[in-house]
Structures are given as C-alpha cells and as structure tokens.
N, C-alpha and C positions, 0 to 999 in steps of 0.2 A: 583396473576398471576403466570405460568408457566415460569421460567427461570434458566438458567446452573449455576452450581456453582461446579471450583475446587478446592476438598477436600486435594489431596494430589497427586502426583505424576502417571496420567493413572487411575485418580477417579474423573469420570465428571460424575455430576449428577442431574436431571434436577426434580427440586421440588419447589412447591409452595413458593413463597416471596409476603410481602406488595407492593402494590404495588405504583411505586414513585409520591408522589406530589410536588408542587410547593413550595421549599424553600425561593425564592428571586422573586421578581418583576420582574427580568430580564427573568428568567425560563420560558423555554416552556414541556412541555408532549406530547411525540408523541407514538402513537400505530405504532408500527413497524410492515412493509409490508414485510421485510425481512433484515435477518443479517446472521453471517456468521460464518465460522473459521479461523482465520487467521496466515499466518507462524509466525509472533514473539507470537500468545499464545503459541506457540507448545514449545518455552523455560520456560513455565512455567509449562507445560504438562508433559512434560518429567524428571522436575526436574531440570533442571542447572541454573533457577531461585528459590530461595527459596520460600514457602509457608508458611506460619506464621498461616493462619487461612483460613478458607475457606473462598473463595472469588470469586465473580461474576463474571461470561466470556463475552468477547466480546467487542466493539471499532466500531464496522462495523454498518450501520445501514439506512435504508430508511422506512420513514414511512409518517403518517398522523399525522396532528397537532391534538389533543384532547385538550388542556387547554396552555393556555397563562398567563403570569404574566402581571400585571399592564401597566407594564414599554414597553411591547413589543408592538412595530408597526412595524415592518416589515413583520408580520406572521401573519395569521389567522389561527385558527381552522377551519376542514376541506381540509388544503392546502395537498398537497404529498411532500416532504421534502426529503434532504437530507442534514449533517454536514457534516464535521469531525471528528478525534478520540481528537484531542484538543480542547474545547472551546476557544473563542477567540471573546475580546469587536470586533477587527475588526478597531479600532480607536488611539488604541498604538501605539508610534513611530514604533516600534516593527514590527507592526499588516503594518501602511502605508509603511515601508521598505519591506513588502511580509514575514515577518516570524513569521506567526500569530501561530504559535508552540512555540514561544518565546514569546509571549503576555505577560505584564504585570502583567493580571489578568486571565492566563489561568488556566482551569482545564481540568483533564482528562474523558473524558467521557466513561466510565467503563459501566459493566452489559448490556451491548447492547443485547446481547442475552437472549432477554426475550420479553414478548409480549406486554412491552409498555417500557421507558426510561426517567429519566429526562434530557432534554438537559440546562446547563447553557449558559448564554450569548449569549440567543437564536437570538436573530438581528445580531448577529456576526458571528453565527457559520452555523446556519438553510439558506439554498439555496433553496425556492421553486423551484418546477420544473414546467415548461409551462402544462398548461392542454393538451397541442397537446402528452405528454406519452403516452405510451400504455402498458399494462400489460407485450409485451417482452422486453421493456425497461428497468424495472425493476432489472436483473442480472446486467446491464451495470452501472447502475446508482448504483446501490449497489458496485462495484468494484471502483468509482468515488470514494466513503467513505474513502478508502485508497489504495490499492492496484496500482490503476493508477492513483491517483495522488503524489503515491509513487515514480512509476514508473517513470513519469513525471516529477516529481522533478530531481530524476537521471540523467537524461538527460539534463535540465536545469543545474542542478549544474555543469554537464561536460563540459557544454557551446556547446553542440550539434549545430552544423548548417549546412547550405545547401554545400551540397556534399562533407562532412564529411564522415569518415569513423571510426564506430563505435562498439565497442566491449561490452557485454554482460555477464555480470558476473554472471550466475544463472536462474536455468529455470525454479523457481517456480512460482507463482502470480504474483508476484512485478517484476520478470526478466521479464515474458513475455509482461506486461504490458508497461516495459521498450525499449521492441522491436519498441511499438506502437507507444512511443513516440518518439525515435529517428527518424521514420520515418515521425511525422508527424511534426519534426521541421528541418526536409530538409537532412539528413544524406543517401546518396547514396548506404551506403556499411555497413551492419550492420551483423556484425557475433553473432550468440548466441552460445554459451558455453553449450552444451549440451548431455548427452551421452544416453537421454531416448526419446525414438524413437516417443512416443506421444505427447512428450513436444516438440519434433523436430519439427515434423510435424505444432504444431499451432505457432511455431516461424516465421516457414515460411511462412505460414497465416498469419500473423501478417504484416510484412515486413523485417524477416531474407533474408539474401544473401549469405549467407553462412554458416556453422554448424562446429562448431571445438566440436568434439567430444575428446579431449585429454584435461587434466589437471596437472594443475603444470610447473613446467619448459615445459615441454612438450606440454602443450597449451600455453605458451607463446612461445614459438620456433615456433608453426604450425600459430601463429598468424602473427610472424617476417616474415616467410615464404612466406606468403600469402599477407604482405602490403608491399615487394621488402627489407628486411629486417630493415624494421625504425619500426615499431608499430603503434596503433592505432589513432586518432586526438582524440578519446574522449572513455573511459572505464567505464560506468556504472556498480558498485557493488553492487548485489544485497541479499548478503549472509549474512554476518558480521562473518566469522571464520578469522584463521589468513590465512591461505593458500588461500581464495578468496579473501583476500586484497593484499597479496604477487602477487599473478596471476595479478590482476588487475594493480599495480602499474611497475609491469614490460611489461606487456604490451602496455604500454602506448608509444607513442612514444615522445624525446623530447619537451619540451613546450605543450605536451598535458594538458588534464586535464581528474580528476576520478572523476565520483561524485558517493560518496556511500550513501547508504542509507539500506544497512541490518543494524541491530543493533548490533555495535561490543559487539563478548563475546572472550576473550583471546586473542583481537588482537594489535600487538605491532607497533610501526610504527619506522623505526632505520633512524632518525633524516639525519645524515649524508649521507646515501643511495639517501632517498629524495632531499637534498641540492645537490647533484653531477645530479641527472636526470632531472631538470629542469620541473619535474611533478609537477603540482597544483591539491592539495588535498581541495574537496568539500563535506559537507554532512551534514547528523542531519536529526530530525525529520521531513521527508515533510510537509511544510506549504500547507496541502492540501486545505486549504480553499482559496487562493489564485488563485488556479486553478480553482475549482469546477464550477464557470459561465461558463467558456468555454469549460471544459469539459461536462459537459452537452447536451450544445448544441452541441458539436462534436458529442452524443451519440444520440439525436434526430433525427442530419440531418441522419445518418448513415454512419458518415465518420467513425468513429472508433466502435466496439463492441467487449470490454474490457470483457464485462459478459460471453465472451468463455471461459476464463479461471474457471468456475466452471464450473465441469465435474461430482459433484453429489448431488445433492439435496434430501433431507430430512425435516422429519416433525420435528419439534424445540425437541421433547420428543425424536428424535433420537438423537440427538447432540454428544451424546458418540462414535458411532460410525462415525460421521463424522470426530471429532478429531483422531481417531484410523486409520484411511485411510486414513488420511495425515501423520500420523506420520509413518504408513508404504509404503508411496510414492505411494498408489495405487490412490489415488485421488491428484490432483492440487490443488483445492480449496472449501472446502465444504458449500454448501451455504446450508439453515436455514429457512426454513417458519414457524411460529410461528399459 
C-alpha cells in the first residue's frame, strides 16, 4: 500500500509499506476514505520534535471496515467508520470518567496516512457512521477524528456555557473548530484571535463575534477592553507555545477557566501567578471518542460543518506538499485522499 513516511526534518515521502493485518482479536482494518495533515505533525515536520528513525504520518482517519478480529461485534466489514488518534477499550474507569485518551489499555493510532490502517480496540475506538452520509460529509466527519473534537474538548474543559463569553486562542484547525464549539455549547460572545484575514473570515462563519487581531499583552489588553475591563468567562488554547498560554491565562477573567489543548512545547506555567488569579487551568489529550456519537450527528443533521477548515486537498502521493503549505501558513488543513 501507498503511505507517508517522515524521514527527517521537511522529508515526507510517500512509498510503498506492508500492508497492516490483524494483531489481536480486538483489531479491526479499515481502508481509509480519507486522512489528513495535521498541526501537531508539523512539530515533527519541522524538527522541534526529534526523529529517531523514519516513521509513519498521520492520527486522522475515516474509512471502511475491510477485516475484523474475532473478538469484535460492534463493527462489520463494510461499515464507513470513524476513531480517534487514541485507541481506547471504551470500558476503563478511565474510558467511563470521559477520558478515553487516558485508557488503561490505550494505544496510539499512528500511520493513518495511508491507504488502509490498523485500528486497535476496535469496539472502543471505531464509531460507525448512519448510512444516511454522503460523500460531502466526509471532510466534516474526518475533522471529527481530531481536530473538532479537539476543539470541543477546549471548550468543554473551559466549562463553556450559555451566554458565556469566550476567547480563542489560535486560528488554526483546532482554533476554528474551537469557535464551533463554543458556540454550539451556548457562548454569546466568542472572540477569535486572529491576524489572518482568511482564518478571520471562517471564524466568523463558524460563530466569531469579534476578531482581536493584536497579541501578547496587547491582545490581552484589547480583550480587557472589550469585556468592560474584567476578561473572558472561558479561554480556549489552542496553540501550545509559551506566549499562547501567557495570552490565554491572562485573559481570562477571575474564576474563569482555560482549557488548552495545543500540545505544550516550552511552556512554563509560574505557580504563584496562577494561585493570585483565581484561573482554573484544564486540558490534555481530547478524549475525542467521547464526543464522536454526537458529533456526528451534529455533522449529518448539518448543524455544524467542521470539514471547512480544509482548504486543500490532494491526492495521498501529494502528501508533501500538503505538509509544506501548512507549514508555510498557505493552507489551514490539508486533507489527503488516498
């Protein structure tokens, strides 16, 4: 099968691998409908995570069941599917608390970018989708994989609720999809952080109300400005530097809460700072499978369409340059047909 593999630092290259069978009983195989690129490989892309050996891309993933293990009945072959980037039994204290990213017996499901995948702890992780799909459902339902239920988590973790006022830390995938969900768990007043005029624009599509194009103190000042100088009720982080955690937790207003969910790389958090603002800090890995039934059906009925955030699609043997045009900001999210 055809699938990405990066070699080293801005060397993604798309060549023949075996292709995966069924390890465990548990294991399902699915031909993938479509996968993606997403902002945390771009930390592997670029180097600020190390490379040890060449190693397979991808996390994102909707497809078609091909083969099932023994043990599985939730899934047929045949079915159109969708996980997440964690395996998860679905059945761990862990998994029934909503943080199926901390399972027990999770694994990472890697190499998604390729023309078939093995998914583990396939009844836990695999979310058939209703036959009523349709081929444009597909971008929305592949952004469910992670990206919005990233986003969704963010918002959740900030404890987002009805007529809230909500700030936006990041206008990539995961921010914008962040927009969607602030809005669709009752937040009045949702500003996005944004200083690129295309990402503005579908912020505001989404359910922006506002656009603070300034950062740093400076976006937190136009924030204070703008909510009668107190800050936000809730600040989704969706970056992971230090200066978008800084931004975020100053924005916030008393007793608020952030919930992040970029991947921190060099971010410090000064204890004390925290203890004096009465901010509650939330985040980790989105337990995206916790979401995925109802997102879903958000994306059927057409209350939400999260799949706008891919803005260019390619054939899977392009894969290179979709990673290159995210990593020079010319693309939002490059989606992947195999």
């Amino acid at each position: 099968m055809r699938a990405t593999v990066l070699y080293a630092p801005r060397d993604v290259r798309v060549e023949d691998r075996p292709e995966p069978a069924l390890q465990q009983p548990t294991d399902a195989v699915i031909r993938t409908v479509a996968t993606c690129v997403c902002g945390s490989d771009l930390w592997d892309y670029r180097g600020i995570n190390e490379i040890a050996e060449p190693t397979p891309g991808g996390h994102e993933y909707v497809g078609v069941v091909e083969e099932t293990g023994s043990d599985v009945t939730g899934i047929r072959p045949g079915q159109l599917v969708v996980g997440s980037f964690f395996a998860s039994d679905n059945t761990c204290p862990n998994c029934r608390n909503g943080y199926q990213t901390n399972c027990l017996h999770r694994e990472f499901v890697g190499g998604a970018q390729a023309e078939y995948v093995r998914v583990p702890l396939a009844d836990g992780t695999l979310v058939p989708v209703p036959e009523s799909a349709a081929a444009e459902h597909i971008p929305s339902l592949l952004a469910c994989s992670d990206v919005m239920g990233t986003g969704w988590y963010a918002a959740v973790a900030a404890q987002v609720g009805p007529g809230d006022t909500a700030v936006v830390v990041g206008d990539g995938a995961v921010g914008l999809c962040a927009v969607i969900a602030a809005r669709e768990l009752g937040a009045t007043r949702i500003f996005a952080m944004s200083r690129h005029e295309s990402r503005q624009k579908l912020a505001v599509e989404f359910g922006a109300t506002d656009i603070v194009a300034e950062r740093g103190e400076e976006g937190v000042a136009r924030v204070k400005e703008l909510t009668g100088g107190i800050g936000a009720d809730a600040v989704l982080e969706c970056v992971g530097n230090p200066d978008s955690m800084q931004q975020a937790l100053h924005a916030t207003r008393p007793g608020g809460n952030v919930g992040f969910v970029g991947v921190p790389h060099g971010v410090q958090i000064d204890g004390q700072g925290l203890f004096f603002s009465h901010v509650a800090l939330r985040g980790g890995p989105a337990p995206v499978r916790a979401f995925l039934p109802d997102l879903v059906q958000r994306v059927l009925t057409g209350r939400i369409n999260p799949g706008k955030v891919f803005d260019l699609e390619l054939p899977l043997e392009q894969a290179a340059e979709g990673y290159k045009a995210m990593d020079e900001r010319r693309a939002v999210k490059s989606l992947l047909r195999p």
